[in-house]
DSSP file (Angstrom, degrees, kcal/mol; ACC not computed):
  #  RESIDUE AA STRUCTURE BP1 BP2  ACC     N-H-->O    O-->H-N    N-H-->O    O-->H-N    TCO  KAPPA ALPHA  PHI   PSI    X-CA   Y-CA   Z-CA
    1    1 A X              0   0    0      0, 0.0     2,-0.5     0, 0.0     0, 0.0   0.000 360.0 360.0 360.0 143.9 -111.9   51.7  -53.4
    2    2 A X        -     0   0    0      1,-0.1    51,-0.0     0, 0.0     0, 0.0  -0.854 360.0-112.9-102.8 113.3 -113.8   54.2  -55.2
    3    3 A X        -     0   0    0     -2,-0.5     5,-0.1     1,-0.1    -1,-0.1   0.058  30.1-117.7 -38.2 118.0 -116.5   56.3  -53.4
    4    4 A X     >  -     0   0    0      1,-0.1     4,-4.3     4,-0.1     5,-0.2  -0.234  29.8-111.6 -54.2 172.9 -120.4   55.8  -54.3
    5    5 A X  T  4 S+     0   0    0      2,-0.2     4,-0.4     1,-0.2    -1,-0.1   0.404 124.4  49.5-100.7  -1.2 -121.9   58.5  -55.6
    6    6 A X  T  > S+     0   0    0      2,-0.1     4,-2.3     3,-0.1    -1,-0.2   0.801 113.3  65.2-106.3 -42.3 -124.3   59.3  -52.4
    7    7 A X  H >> S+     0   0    0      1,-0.2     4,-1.2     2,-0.2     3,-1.1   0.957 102.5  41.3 -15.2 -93.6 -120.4   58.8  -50.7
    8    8 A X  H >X>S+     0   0    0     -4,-4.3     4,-4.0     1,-0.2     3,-0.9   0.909 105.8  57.9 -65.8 -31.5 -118.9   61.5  -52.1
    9    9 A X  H 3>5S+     0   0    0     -4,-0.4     4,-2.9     1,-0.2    -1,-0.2   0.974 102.8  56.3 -37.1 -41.0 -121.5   64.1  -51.9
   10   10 A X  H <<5S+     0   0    0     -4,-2.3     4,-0.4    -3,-1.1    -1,-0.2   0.775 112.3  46.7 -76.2 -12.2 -121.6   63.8  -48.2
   11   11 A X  H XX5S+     0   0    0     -4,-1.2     4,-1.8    -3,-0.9     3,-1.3   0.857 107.9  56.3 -95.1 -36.9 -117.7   64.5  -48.4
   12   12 A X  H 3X5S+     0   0    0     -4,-4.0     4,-1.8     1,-0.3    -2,-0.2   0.802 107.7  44.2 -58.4 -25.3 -118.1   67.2  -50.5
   13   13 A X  H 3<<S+     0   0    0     -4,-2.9    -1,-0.3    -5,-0.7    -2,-0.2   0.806 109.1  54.1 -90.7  -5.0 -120.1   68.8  -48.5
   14   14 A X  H X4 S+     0   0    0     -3,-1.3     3,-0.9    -4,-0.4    60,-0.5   0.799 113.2  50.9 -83.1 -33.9 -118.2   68.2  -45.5
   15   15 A X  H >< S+     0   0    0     -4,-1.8     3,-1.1     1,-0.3    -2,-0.2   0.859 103.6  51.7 -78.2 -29.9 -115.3   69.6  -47.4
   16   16 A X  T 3< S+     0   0    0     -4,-1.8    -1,-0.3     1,-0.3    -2,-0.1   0.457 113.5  46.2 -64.3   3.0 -116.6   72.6  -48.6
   17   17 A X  T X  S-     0   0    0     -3,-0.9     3,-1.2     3,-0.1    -1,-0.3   0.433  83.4-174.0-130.7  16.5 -117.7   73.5  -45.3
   18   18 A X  T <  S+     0   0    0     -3,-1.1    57,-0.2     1,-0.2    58,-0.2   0.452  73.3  11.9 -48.3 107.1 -114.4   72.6  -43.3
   19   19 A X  T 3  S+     0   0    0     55,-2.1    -1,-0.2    -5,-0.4     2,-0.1   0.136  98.6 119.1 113.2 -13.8 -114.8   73.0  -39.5
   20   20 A X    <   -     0   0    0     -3,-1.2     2,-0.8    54,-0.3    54,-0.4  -0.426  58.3-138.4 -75.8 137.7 -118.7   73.3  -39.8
   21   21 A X        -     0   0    0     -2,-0.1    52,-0.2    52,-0.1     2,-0.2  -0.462  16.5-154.1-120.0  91.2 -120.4   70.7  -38.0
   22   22 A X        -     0   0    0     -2,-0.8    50,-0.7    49,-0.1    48,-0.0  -0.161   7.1-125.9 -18.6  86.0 -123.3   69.1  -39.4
   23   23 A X  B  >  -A   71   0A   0     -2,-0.2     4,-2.6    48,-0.2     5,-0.2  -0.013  21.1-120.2 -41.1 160.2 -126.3   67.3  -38.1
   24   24 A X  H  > S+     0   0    0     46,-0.6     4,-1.5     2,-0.3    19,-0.2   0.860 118.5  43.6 -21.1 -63.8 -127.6   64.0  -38.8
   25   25 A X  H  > S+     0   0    0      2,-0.2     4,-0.8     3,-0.1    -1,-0.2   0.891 112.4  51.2 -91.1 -35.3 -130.6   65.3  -39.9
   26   26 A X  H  > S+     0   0    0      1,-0.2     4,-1.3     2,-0.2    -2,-0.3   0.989 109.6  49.7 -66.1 -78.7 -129.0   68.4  -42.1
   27   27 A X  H  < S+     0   0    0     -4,-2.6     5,-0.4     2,-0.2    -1,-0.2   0.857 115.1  50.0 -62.0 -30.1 -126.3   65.9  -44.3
   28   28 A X  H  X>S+     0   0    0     -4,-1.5     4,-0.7     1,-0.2     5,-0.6   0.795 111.0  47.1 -88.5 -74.6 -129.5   63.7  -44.9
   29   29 A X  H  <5S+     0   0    0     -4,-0.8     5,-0.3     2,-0.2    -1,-0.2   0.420 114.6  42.8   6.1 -51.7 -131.4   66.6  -46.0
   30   30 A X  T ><5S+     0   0    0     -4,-1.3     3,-3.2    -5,-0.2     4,-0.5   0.587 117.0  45.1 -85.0-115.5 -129.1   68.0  -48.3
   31   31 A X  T 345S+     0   0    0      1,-0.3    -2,-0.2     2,-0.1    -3,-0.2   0.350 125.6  28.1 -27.9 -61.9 -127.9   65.0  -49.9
   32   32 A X  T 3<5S-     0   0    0     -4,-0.7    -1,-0.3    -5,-0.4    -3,-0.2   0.586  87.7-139.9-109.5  33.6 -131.3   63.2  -50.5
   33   33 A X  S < <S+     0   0    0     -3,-3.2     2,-0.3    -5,-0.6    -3,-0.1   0.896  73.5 106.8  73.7  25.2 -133.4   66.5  -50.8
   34   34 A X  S    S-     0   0    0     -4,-0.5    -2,-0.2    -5,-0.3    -5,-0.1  -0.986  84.7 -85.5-147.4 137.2 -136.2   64.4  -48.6
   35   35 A X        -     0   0    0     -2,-0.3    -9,-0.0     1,-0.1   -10,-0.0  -0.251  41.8-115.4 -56.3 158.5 -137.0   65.1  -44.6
   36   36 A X    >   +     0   0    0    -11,-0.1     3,-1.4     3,-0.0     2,-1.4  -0.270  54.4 154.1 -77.1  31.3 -134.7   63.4  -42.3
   37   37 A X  T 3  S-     0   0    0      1,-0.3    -2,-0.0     2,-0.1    -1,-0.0  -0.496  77.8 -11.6 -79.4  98.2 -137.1   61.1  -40.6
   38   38 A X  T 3  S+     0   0    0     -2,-1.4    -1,-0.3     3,-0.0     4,-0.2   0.903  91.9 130.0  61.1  63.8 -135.2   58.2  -39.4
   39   39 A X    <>  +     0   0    0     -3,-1.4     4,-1.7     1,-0.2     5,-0.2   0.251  34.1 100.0-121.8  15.8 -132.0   58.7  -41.1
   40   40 A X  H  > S+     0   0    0      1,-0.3     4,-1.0     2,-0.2    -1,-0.2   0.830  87.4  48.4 -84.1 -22.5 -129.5   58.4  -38.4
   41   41 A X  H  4 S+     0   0    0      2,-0.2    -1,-0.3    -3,-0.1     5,-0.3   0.828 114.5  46.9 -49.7 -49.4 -128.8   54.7  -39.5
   42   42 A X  H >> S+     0   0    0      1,-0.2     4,-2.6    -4,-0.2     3,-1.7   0.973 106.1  50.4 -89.6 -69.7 -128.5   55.7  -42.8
   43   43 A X  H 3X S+     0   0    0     -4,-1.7     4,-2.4     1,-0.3    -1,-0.2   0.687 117.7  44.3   4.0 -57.6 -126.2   58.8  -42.6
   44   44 A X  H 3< S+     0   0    0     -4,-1.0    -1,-0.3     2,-0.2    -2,-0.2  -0.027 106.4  59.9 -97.2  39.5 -123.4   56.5  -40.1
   45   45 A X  H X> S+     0   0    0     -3,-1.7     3,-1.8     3,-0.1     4,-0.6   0.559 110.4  44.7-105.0 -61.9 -123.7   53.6  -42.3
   46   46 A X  H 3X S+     0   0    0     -4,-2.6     4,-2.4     1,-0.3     3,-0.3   0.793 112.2  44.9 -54.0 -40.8 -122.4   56.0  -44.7
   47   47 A X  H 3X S+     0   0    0     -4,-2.4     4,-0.8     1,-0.2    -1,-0.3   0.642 105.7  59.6 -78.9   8.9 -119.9   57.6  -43.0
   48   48 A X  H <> S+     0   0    0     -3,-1.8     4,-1.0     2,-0.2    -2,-0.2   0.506 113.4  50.1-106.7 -17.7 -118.4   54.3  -41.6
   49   49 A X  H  X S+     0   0    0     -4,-0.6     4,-1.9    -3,-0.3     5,-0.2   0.906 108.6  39.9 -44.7 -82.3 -118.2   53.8  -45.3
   50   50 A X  H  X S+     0   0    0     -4,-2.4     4,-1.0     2,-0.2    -2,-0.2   0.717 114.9  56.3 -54.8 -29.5 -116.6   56.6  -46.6
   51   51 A X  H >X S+     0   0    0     -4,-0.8     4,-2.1     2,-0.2     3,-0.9   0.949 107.4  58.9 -72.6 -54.3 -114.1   56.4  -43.1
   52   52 A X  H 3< S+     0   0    0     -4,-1.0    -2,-0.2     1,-0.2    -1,-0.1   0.843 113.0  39.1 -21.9 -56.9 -113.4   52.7  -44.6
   53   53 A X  H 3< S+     0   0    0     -4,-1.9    -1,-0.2     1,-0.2    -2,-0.2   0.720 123.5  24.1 -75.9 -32.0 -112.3   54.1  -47.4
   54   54 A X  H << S+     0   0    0     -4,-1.0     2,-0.3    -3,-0.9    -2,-0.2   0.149 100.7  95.9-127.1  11.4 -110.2   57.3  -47.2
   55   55 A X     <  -     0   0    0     -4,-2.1     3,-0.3     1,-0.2     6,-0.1  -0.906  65.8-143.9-108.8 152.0 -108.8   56.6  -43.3
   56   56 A X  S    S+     0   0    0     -2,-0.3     2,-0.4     1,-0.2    -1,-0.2   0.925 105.1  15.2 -20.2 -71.3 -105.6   55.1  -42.3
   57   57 A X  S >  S-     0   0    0      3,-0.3     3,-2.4     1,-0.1    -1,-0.2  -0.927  74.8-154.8-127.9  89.1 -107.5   53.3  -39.2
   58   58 A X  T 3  S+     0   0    0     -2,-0.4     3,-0.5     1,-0.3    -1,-0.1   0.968  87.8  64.6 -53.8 -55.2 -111.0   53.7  -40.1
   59   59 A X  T 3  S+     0   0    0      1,-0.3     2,-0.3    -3,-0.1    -1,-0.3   0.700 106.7  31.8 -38.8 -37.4 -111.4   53.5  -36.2
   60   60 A X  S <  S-     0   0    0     -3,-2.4     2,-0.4     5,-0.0    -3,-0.3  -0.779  95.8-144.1-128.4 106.4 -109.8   56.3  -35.1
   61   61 A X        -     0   0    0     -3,-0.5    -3,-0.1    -2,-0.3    -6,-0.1  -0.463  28.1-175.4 -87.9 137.6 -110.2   59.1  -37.7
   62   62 A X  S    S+     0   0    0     -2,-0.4    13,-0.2    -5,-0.1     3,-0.1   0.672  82.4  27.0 -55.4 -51.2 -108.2   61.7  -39.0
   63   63 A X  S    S+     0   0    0      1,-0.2     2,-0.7    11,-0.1    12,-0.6   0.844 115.6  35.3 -98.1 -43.6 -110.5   63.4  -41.2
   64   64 A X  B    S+C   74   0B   0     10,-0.1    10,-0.2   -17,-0.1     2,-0.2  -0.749  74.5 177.4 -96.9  95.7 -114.0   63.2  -40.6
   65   65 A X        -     0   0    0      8,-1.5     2,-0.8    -2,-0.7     8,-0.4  -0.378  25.9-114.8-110.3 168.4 -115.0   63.2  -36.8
   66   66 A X        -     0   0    0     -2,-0.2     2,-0.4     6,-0.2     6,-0.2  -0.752  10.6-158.6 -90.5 139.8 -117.7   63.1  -34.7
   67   67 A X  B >>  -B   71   0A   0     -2,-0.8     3,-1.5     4,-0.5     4,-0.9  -0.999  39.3-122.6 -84.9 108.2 -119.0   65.8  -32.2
   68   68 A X  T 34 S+     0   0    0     -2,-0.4     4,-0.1     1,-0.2    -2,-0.0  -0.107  89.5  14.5 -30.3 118.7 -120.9   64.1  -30.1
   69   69 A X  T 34 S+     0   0    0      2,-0.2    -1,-0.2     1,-0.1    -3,-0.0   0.413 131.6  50.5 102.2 -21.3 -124.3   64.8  -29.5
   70   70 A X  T <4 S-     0   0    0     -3,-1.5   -46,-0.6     1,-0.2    -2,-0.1   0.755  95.6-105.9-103.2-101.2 -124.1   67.1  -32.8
   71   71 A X  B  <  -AB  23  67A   0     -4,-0.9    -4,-0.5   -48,-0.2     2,-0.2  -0.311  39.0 -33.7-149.8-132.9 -122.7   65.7  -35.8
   72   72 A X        +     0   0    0    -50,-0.7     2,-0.2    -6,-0.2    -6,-0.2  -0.905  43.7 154.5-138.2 162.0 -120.3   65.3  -38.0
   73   73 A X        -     0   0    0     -8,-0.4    -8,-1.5    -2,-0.2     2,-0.3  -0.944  38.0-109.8-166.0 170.0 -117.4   67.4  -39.7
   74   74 A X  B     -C   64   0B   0    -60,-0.5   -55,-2.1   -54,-0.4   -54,-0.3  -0.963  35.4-134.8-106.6 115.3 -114.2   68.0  -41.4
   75   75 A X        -     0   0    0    -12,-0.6   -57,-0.2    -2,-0.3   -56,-0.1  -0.417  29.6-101.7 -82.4 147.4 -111.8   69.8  -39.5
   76   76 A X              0   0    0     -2,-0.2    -1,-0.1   -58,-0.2   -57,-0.0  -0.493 360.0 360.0 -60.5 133.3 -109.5   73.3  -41.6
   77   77 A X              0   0    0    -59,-0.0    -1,-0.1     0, 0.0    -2,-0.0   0.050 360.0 360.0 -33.5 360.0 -106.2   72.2  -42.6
């Protein structure tokens, strides 16, 4: 399956930043440039997407994980 285009930003920026862990409200911010006022649906919609797509076991993931409480990130190779 081929990433949307709001998809891959939010992995590109996760990759460019590898180990850095992101808020909620910072990935929606950068990606749609507009405050993050009720975006926390929208933000794990997307990554539950984007895990859909590029995980083994979309359930237990490999590349992009959560910190609890935090965010999300991409762990260094």
């Amino acid at each position: 399956m081929k990433l949307t285009p709001i998809e891959y930003n939010i992995l590109l920026l996760l990759m460019k930043n590898q180990g850095k862990v992101f808020s909620i409200s910072q990935i929606y911010e950068s990606i749609w440039n507009a405050d993050a006022i009720g975006a926390d649906n929208t933000v794990a919609v997307h990554i539950r997407h984007i895990r859909e797509k590029i995980e083994i076991n979309p359930k237990e993931p490999r590349y992009i994980k959560v910190v609890w409480g935090i965010g999300y990130k991409i762990d260094k190779a």
